[in-house]
N, C-alpha and C positions, 0 to 999 in steps of 0.2 A: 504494500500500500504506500502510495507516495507521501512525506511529509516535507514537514517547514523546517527550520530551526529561528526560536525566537528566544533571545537575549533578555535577562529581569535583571534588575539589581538586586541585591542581596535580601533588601526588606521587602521586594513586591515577589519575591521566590518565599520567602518564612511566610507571607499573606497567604499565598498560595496554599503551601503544605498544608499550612493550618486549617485551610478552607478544606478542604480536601480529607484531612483526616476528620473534620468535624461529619462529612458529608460521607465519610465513610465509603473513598470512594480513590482511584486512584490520581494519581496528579494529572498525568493525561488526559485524562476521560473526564476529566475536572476543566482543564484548559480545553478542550474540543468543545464541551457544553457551553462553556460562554462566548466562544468563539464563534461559532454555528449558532447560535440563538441573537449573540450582538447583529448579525450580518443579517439575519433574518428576518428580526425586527427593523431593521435602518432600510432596508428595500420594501418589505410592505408600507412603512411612515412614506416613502420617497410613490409609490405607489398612487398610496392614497391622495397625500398630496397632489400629483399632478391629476387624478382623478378628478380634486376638488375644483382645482385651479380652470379645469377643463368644464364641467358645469357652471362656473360661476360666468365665465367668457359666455358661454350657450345665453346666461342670463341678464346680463350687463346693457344690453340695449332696452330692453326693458324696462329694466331697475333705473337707469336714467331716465324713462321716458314717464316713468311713473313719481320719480323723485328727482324734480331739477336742482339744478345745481345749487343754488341758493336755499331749496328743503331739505338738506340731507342733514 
């Protein structure tokens, strides 16, 4: 299986362990979890946003035409 190599300092590596043995659970399988979940979260947020951003455009001539400039 192909991997990474990523560099911690001493105290974001003791965070770790610590997380990890609290979670009962190995260090890797501990770093792959928040790795794969950060990314997974930041693409659906990146998602949804342009989703929103895309409705709102759909709605914008309207919403001006209903609210001028000087009523908003």
């Amino acid at each position: 299986m192909p991997g990474i190599t990523i560099e911690f300092t001493e105290e974001e590596l003791a965070e770790l362990r610590a997380e990890a043995k609290e979670q009962g659970m190995a260090i890797k399988r501990l770093a792959h979890g928040i790795l794969t979940e950060s990314v997974v979260r930041r693409r659906q947020k990146q998602r949804f946003i342009e989703g929103a951003t895309k409705k709102a455009l759909e709605y914008k001539a309207e919403f001006e035409q209903a609210f001028p400039e000087g009523e908003r």
